[in-house]
Each structure stands twice: as C-alpha cells, then as structure tokens.
N, C-alpha and C positions, 0 to 999 in steps of 0.2 A: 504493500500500500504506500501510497505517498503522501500521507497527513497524519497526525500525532496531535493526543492530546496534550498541552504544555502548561494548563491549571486551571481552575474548579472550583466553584463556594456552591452551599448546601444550606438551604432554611429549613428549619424541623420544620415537618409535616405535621398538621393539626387544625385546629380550627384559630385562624387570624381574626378576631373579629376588629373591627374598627382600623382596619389596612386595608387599602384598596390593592388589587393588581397591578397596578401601575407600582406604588411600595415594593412592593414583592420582587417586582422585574429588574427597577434600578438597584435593590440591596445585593441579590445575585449577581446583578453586571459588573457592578463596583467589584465585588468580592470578586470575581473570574480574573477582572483586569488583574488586580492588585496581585492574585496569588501567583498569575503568570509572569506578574514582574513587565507588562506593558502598559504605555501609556494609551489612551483609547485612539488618539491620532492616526496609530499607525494602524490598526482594524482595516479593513478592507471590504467585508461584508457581514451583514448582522442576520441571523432568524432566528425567529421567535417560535415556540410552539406553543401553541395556545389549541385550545379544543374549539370548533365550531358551535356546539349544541347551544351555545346561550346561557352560560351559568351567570356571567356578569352582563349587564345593560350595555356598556362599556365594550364595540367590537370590533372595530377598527384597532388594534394592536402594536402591531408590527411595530410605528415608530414611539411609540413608550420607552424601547430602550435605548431610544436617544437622551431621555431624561438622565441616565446615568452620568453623563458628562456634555457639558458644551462644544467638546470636540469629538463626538460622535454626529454633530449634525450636518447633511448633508450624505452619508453614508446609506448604500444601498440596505436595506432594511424590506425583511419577506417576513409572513406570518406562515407559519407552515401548519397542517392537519393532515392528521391520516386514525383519528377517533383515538384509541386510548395505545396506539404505537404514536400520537403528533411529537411526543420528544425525540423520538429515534429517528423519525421521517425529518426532523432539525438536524439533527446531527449527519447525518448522511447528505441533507442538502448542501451544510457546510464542507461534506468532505471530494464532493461533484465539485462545487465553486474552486477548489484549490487541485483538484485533479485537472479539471478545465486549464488551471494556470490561471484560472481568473483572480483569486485572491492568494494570500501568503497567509495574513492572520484572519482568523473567521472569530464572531462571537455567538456564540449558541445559549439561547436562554428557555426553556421551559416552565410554563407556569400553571395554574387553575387555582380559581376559588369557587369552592361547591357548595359551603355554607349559607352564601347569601340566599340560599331557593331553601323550600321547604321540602322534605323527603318524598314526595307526592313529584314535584316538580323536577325533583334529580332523576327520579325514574324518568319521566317522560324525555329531558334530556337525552339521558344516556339511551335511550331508546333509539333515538334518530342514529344510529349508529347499526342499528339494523336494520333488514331487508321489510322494511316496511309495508311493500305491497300486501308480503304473507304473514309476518309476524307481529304489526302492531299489535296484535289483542291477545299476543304471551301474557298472562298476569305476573307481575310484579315485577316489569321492566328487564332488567342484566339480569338480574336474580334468577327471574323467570327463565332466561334464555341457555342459560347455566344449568338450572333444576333440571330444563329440558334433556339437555345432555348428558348431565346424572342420570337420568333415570334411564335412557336410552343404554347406556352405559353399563349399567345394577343389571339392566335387562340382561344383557349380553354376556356379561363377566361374572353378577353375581354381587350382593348388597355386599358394598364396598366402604361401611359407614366408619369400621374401623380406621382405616386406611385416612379417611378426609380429618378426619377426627388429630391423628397422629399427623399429617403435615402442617395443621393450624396450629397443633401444640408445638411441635418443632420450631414454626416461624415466631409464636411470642415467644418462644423461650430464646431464640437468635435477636430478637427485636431489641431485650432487655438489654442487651450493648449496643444499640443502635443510639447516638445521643440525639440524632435527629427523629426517631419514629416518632409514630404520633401516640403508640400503645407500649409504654415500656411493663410489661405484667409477664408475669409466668403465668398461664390458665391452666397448664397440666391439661394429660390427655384425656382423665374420667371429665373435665369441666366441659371440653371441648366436645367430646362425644355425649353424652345424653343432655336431652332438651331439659330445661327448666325453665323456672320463671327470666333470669337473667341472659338463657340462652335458646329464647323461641324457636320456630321452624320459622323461616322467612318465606319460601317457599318448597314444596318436600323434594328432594331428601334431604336441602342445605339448611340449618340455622345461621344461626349469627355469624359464629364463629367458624362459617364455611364463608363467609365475606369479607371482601375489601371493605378501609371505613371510606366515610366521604371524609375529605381532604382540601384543605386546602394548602400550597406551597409552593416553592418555585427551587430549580438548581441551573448553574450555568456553565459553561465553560468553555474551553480557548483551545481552536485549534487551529497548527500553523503545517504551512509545508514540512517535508524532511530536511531539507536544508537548514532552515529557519532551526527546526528544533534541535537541533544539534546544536545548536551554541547557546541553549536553556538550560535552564536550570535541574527541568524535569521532562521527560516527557515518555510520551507510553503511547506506543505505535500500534494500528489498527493492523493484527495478520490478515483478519478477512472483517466485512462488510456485506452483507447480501439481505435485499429486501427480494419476497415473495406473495404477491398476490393470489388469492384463490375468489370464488365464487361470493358475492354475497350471497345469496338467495340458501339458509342450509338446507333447502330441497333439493338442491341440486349436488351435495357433499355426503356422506358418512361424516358427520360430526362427533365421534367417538374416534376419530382417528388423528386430527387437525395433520392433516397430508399438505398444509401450506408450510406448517413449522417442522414436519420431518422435511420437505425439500431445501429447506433455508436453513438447517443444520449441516444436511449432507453437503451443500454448493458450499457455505464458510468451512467444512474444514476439509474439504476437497483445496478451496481456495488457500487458505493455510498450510495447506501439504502436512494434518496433524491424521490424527484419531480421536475419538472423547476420552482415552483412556492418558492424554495430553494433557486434558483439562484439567486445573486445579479447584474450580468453582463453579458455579453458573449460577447468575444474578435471572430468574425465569421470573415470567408474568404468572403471578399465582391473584388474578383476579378474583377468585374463585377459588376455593381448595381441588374441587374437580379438575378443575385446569390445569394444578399442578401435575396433579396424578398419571393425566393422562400426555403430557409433556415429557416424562420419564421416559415414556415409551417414542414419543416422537423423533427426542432427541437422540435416541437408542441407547440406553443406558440399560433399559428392559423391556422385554418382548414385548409385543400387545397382549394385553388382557392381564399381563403381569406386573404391572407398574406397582401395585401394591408392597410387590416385595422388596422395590429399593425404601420404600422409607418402613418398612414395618420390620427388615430386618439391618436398618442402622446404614445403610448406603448414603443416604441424601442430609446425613448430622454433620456440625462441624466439623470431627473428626474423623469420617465417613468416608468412603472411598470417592466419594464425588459430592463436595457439600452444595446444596442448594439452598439459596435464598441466609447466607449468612448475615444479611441486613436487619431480614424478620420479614425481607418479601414486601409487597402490597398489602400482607395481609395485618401485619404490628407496624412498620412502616407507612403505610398510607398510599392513596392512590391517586393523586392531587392530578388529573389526568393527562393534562401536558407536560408536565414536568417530572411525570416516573421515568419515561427513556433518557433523559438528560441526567435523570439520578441514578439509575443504573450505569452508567456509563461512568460518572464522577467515581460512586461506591465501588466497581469494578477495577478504574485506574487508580486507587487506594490501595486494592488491594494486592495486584502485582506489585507495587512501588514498596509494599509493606506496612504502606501508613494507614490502616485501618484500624488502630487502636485494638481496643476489647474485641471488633469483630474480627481481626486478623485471622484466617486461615493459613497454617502453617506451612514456610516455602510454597507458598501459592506464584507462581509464573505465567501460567498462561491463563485467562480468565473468561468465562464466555457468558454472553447477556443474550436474551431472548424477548423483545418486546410484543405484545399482539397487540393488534387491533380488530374489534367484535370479535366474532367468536369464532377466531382464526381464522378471519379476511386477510388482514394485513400482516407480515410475519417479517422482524428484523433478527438477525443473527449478527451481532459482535463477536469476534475474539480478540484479547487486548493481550499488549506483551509490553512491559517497560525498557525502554528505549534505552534511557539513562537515568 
C-alpha cells in the first residue's frame, strides 16, 4: 500500500449531551493534527464520515472540520457515507486521494450523535439503511433485522443463545480497559444470557445485551503518503485495504453466511500475501452479538455452523488464539455510527505500535478490522502493520 497512518485522537463514546457535532468534529481534528505533529496548512484533503439517516438537524457537514483551524479553510472537504461502514468508507477515501497522488496529508474524521432522537426515532433512522422496499415493516428496526438472522440462523445450526450470550460477556469484560467505551462493566456470562428485568428481549432471540448502545462520539486521524511517513514520528502502514459490496435486498442473499465479509477477508489477505493464522487481532463489527458469531466463520477462523466454538472454547479472548474485539467491540465500546470505522482503525494502529495500554494484546503485529455496513451490504477489510 502507499498511505500510512501517522496519528489519531479518540472521544469516549457515550452520551455528549449539551455538545453539538460540530464540538465533537473540531476536538478530534485538533487532537489528529496535534498527535501527528502537523500543522493543518499542510493537509491536502479532508473527509468527514458522518451517517446520512438524520440523527442531527445539522447536514451539510463536511466543512465543520474547517472549524478546527483557520488554516484549514479553503481545503477540499467531502462528507463520506456508506451506513454504519461511513468511517471506513472515510478512510479509504483518504487513502484513493493519496494513491491518486492527489494528496500527501489527508484528515479523516468520523462522527455521530444519536442521543439527540428518541429511541422510536433511532430505529427508524437506522432503518433507512435497509432494503426498504421489502423490509421496512421488520419490527424493531436493526434489532429486528439482526433477530431476523438469529433466528434464520438457530434455525439452521441450532439455539445458539449460549454462544451470543459469551461474546457480549467477553466484549464488557475487554471494554472495562477500554478508557474510551461508553460501558466500562463486567456483566458476566449468567447476566448476559438469561433475560431479566435489566436484560429484556428487544427483539427474540436478542436482548439487550445482544446490542450495540446508541452512541454518540467522534475519532480522527492522519494519513500521509509513504514517503511522507517515513520521516514521522509514527506510522502504521495499510498491508491490505479492500471494500466489498453485496446485494441490498436480503432476499436476494443467504444472510446466515455475510458472503460480502468472507470475500473482503479472502481479497485483504490474499492482498497482504498473509493467512488469518498472521493475524494478531481483529477489531470486527459486532453490531449485534449474532454478527459476531457469524463473522468467525466468514472470516474463516471457523467452519460454518461452527463459529460457536471459537469463542465458547476460549479462541476469540484476549489471550486466545485470535483475540477479537479487545476494545469491548460496538458492543461496551459504542457505536457512534460514523465514527466506529475511524475508531477501529485508530484502536487497531494502537495496537500494533503497542500503545494500547490495559487493552494491549500481547506482540500483536499485524492487526485486522472488519467494518459492515446493514446487514452485510457494505464490507471493509483492514490489515495494519506498524511502519515505524
């Protein structure tokens, strides 16, 4: 690849109330600049991910991250979306822009604030992100769209409630060294698995703690040619990059399989020239605990129908053969929706460079992030390696 990330700021994820987006945008900007050690002058082009669906009044975008400095004005500035991959679909646009030779330094920022709607209102939201003609009337929005593939899923394999149960305990229990997550809690697995008063069914087979929270946050970061990043301070080099589109419509898919996110595994580490047996991590979109689940298998860690057994018999733990979601995931972490691809990517070049604190996975080197978008339409594949 020829672009590197060369630095990175990160807002806890949670609820901001009394900050606008605009706040959120410039605080990450500033912070990306400052950790890269550049001044905003020399920037070259800016994108923003921000989600379409309408969370904020507020939607014209894009040049809010001019507020970060007076010498960002005049500076090419894009809003980029691609639903709950729009921070990965930024990142990737900044690394076309500097493949192109169009730019050197790029600024990538990620944002959402989901607070401002009512829970009624986030559904419908996050809804427009699916195949509408057929599926507006799933009850209970992503939930619903999710529950669907659960069950589809239960159907096929067999009630799998253990299994969802133990990757939402694994991610609070990763979260609780997350400084930024929005849930730092150990729930334990008996909490996560049986419904109670605290942990409803949202919609069946998932409860609560089968969901991402809503989120608000934003992360940013800097990325320059290879040239460039060789004489930084830091930087952490893209081996592969590969976005994969599939079908919106999931009549037209097996949605028990997400055959967008096995193809967009296979092409980055075909493009990497690795194996996953390379991999030291994977930062994956566990929207959804099901989604985790069934990502195991996509990304081929375990057969189909067998994903259960990487995290039920210890595979997907910190100290695991392949740890996933050492942050705490979407799920203790947060899902602030344009700015989780942007945070994967920060959290991942953390983690190769070493500097992930309490989350550190041990001699972690090569890193790999899996963004979705709906219910694996859109499908980004990272693998990151520190540079220097």
């Amino acid at each position: 690849m020829t672009a590197c990330i060369v630095g990175w700021h990160h807002l806890p994820f949670g609820k901001h109330e009394g900050r606008s987006v605009e706040e959120l945008v410039v605080e990450a900007a500033r912070g990306a600049l400052a950790d890269a050690g550049i001044a905003a002058e020399e920037v070259d082009r800016i994108y923003l991910g921000h989600f379409n669906g309408g969370f904020v009044e507020q939607d014209f975008t894009s040049s809010l991250v001019l507020q970060a400095d007076p010498a960002l004005r005049f500076k090419p500035a894009t809003r980029v979306e691609n639903a709950c991959a729009t921070g990965s679909a930024a990142v990737y646009a900044g690394l076309d822009a500097i493949a192109a030779k169009r730019a050197r330094l790029v600024l990538v920022v990620g944002v959402e604030k989901m607070s401002e709607l009512s829970g009624p209102e986030i559904a419908r939201t996050l809804l427009r992100a699916a195949y509408l003609a057929e599926e507006r009337g799933i009850e209970g929005g992503f939930a619903g769209v999710f529950a669907l593939i659960a069950r589809q899923y239960f159907q096929r394999y067999g009630d799998q409630s253990d299994a969802l149960a133990a990757i939402a305990a694994k991610n609070h229990r990763n979260g609780c060294a997350n400084p930024w997550a929005q849930m730092r809690k150990d729930l334990g697995f008996e909490f996560c698995r049986r419904e109670s008063e605290k942990n409803p069914v949202v919609v069946p087979p998932l409860k609560r703690t089968d969901c991402s929270l809503v989120s608000d946050g934003a992360a940013a970061l800097v990325l320059a040619d290879l040239d460039t990043a060789l004489a930084m301070r830091k930087a952490v080099v893209f081996r592969a990059a590969v976005q994969v589109n599939d079908f919106l419509p999931m009549s037209r898919r097996d949605v028990t399989l997400f055959e967008g996110c096995e193809q967009a595994w296979k092409r980055a580490l075909a493009e990497a020239r690795l194996s996953l047996d390379d991999v030291d991590l994977v930062e994956t979109h566990d929207c959804f605990t099901i989604a985790e689940l069934i990502e195991y298998e996509a990304m081929g860690l375990a057969p189909r129908g067998q994903g259960a057994r990487a995290i039920l018999e210890g595979w997907t733990e910190k100290d695991g053969r392949l740890p996933v979601n050492p942050s705490g995931g979407l799920k203790a972490k947060g899902h602030p929706i344009g700015a989780t691809g942007v945070s994967m990517h920060v959290l991942t070049a953390m983690q190769v460079r070493g500097e992930a604190g309490a989350m550190q996975v041990r001699d972690a080197e090569i890193g790999g992030i899996y963004n979705m978008g709906g219910a694996c339409v859109a499908s980004y594949v990272s693998l990151l390696e520190a540079l220097r």
